[in-house]
N, C-alpha and C positions, 0 to 999 in steps of 0.2 A: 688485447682484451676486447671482447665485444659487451661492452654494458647496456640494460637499461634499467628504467627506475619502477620501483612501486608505491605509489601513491597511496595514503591511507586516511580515511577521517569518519572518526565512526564505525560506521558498516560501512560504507563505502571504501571500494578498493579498486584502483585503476592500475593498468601497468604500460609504457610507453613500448615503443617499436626499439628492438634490439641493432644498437649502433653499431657498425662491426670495425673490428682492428682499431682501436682508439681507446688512447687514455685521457683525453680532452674530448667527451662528444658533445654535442649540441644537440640536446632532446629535439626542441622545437614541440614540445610535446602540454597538451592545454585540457586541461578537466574542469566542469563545473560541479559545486557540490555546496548541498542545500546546508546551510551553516544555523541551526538553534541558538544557540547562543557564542558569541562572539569571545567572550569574558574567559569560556570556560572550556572552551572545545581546542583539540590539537593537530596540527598537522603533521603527520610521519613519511617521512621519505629515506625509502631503504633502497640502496644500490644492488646491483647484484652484476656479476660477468657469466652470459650463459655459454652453457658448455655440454654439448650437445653430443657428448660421451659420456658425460656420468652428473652428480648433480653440481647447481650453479653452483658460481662460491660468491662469497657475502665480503662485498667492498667497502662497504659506510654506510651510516644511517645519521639521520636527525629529525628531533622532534620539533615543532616550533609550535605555539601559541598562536590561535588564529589573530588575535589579536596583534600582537608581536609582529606574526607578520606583515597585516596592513600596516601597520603604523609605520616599520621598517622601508615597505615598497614607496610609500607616500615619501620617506626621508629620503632616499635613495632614486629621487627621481621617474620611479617605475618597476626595479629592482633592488635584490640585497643579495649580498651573498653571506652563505653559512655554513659554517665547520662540519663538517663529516667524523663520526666518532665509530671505534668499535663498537662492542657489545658491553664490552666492559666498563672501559675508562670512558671520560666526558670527550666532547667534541674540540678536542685541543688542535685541530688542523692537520695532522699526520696521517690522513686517511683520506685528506685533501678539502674540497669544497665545492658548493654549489649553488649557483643563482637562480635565486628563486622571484616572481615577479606574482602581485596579487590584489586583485581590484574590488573591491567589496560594492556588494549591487542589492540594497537597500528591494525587501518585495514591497508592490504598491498594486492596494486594492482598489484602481481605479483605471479602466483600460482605454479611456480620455487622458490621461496625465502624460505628457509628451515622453520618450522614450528614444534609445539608439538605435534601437533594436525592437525584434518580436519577442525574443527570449521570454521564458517563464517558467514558474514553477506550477505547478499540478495536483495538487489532492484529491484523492477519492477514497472517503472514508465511509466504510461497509458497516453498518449496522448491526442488523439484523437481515436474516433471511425466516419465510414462514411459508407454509404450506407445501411442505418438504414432504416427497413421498417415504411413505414407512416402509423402511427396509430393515433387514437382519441387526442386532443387539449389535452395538459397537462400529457399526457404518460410519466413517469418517466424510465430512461434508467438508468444502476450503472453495475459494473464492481466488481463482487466478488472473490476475492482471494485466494487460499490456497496453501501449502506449505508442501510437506515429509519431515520426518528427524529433526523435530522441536528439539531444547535445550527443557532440561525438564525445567521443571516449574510449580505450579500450577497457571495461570493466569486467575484473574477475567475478567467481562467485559472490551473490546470485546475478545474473547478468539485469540490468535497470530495462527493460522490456519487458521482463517476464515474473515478478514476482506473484504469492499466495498468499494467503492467511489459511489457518490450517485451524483444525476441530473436531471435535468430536459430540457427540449429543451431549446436553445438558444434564439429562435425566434418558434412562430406559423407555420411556414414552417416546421421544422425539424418533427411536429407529424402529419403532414398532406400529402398524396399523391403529387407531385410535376405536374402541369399541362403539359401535351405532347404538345410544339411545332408545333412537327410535323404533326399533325390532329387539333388541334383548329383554326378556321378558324374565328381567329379575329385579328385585325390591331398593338395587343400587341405581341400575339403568332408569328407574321410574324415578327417583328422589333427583338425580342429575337432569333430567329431563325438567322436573318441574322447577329446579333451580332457576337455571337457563330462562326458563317462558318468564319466569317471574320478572327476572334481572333486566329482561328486555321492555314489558309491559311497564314495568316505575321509567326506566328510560326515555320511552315513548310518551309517557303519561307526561314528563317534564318538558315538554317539547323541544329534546335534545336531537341533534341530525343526525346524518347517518354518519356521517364521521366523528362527532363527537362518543355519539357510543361506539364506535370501532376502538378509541381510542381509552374510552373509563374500561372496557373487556377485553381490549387486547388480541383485538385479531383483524384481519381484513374487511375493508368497507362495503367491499360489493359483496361480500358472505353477511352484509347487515343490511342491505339493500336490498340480495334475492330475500332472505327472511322476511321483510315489510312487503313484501309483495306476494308474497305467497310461492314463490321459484325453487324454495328451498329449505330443507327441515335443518332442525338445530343441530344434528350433526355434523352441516357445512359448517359452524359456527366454533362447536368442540374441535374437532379437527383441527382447525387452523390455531387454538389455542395450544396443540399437542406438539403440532410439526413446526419449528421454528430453533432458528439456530442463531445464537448472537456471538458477533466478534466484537464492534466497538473499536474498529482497528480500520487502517487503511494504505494507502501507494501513495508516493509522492513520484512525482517523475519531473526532471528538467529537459522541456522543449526547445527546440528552436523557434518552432510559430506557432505561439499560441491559435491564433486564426485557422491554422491548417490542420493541428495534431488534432487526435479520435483515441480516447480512452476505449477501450473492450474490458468489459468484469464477463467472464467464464465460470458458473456457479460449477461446481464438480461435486463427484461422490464413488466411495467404490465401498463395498460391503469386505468383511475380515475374508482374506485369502482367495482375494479378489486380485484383478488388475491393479499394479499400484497406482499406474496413472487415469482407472478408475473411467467415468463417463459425465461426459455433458448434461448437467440439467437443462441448460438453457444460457441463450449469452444474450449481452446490451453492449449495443454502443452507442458511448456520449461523444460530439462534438465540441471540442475545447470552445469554438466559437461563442455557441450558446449563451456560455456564461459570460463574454463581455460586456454583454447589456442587462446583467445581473445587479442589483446591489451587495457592492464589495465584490462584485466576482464568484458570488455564490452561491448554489443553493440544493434547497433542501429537498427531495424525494422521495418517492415509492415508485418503481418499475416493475414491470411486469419480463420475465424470462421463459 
């Protein structure tokens, strides 16, 4: 038999290196995975003997409690071992067993707090995106991610380096050119116009900043800044109210050093009946380091792509 195993928790799916000619192997095989909650999540391990003439075949499985587990590994000195079950019937041992060993590593948001290791975990959550070129009705926008310094692992789809978040416009506006104001000379273009001046003029009038009213209108600071200066007519302003894409969503990824790994966000886009993997709007890369001297390790921004 040549086994190995596949690992499961979540989305996460890892698969170990294929042991050849053995019905006793020793993985040797180690994944980390980002665990929500403890109480309620499960770990799956399915067997399989590959076979590299036609497809594998399916040796055992078992489900364990994350929970379960650590409490298990803690009793057990470091390890446990656990029943392997068909498909069908429970894990009553006839399909054999398997030791499983599991260390639970508590996250701390504090990159002073003594540690064994660099290890950590990674978040970058994408908001919003805005002043999106207007392309063709139905132009798909998505924000692809990657990540240095990854824990090893062998992970199946989607591989933990490369994840997206995927989209499409909000409304018909977002993939369409935004009409100028300021040159259309019809009795809608003049009422929007004068909307605009007004909403800006009370703003100014309260002696609010230029980021404050970026933030009561809803669009970019330095399209509020050229306005106050004269740099820029109000259709810099509509505009960027038009083109703006929101996920609300983001990547987690587990490093080896923190200190060392560099997040990259890849803004993308491809118009209907286009390239699927579509074009670059612009990319950023973050320094994990940055945020050690953060409060809680984190924080909050607007970049420019």
């Amino acid at each position: 038999s040549d086994p190995y195993v596949v690992v499961r928790c979540g989305a996460e799916r890892f698969r170990s290196a294929t042991v050849r000619r053995t019905l006793s192997p020793e993985f040797d095989f180690e994944v980390r995975l980002p665990i929500v909650t403890v109480r309620h999540q499960r770990l799956h391990l399915d067997l399989w003997d590959a076979d590299f003439a036609k497809k594998d075949d399916f040796l055992g499985t078992v489900a364990i409690g994350v929970g379960e587990l650590i409490h298990a590994s803690r009793r057990g000195g470091g390890a446990a071992w656990f029943n392997l079950a068909d498909r069908k019937a429970g894990p009553d041992g006839t399909r054999g067993r398997v030791l499983v060993a599991a260390e639970w590593r508590p996250l701390i948001l504090d990159a002073h707090t003594p540690s064994p290791d660099d290890h950590g975990l990674v978040f970058a959550g994408i908001y919003s995106a805005s002043q999106l070129p207007g392309l063709a009705e139905g132009t798909r926008y998505w924000v692809a991610g990657s990540c240095t310094h990854l824990l090893p692992g062998r992970a199946l789809d989607p591989p933990p380096a490369l994840k997206q978040l995927d989209g499409r416009a909000r409304t018909s506006q977002l993939a369409r050119p935004a009409a100028d104001p300021m040159r259309a000379d019809t009795t809608e273009a003049a009422a929007a116009r004068a909307l605009l001046e007004r909403r800006l003029q009370i703003l100014q009038a309260r002696g609010l900043t230029s980021q404050e009213i970026a933030e009561v209108l809803g669009v970019d600071e330095q399209s509020v800044r050229r306005q106050a200066t004269g740099e820029a007519q109000l259709r810099d302003v509509q505009a960027t109210q038009r083109h703006t894409m929101e996920w609300n969503q983001g990547f987690d990824f587990l490093v080896s050093s923190a200190k060392s790994a560099v997040v990259t966000l890849d803004l993308r886009c491809a118009e209907p009946g286009g390239c699927a993997d579509g074009s670059s709007l612009g990319t950023v890369s973050m320094p994990v380091a940055d945020l050690l001297e953060k409060s809680a390790c984190t924080s909050v921004e607007s970049v420019s792509v």
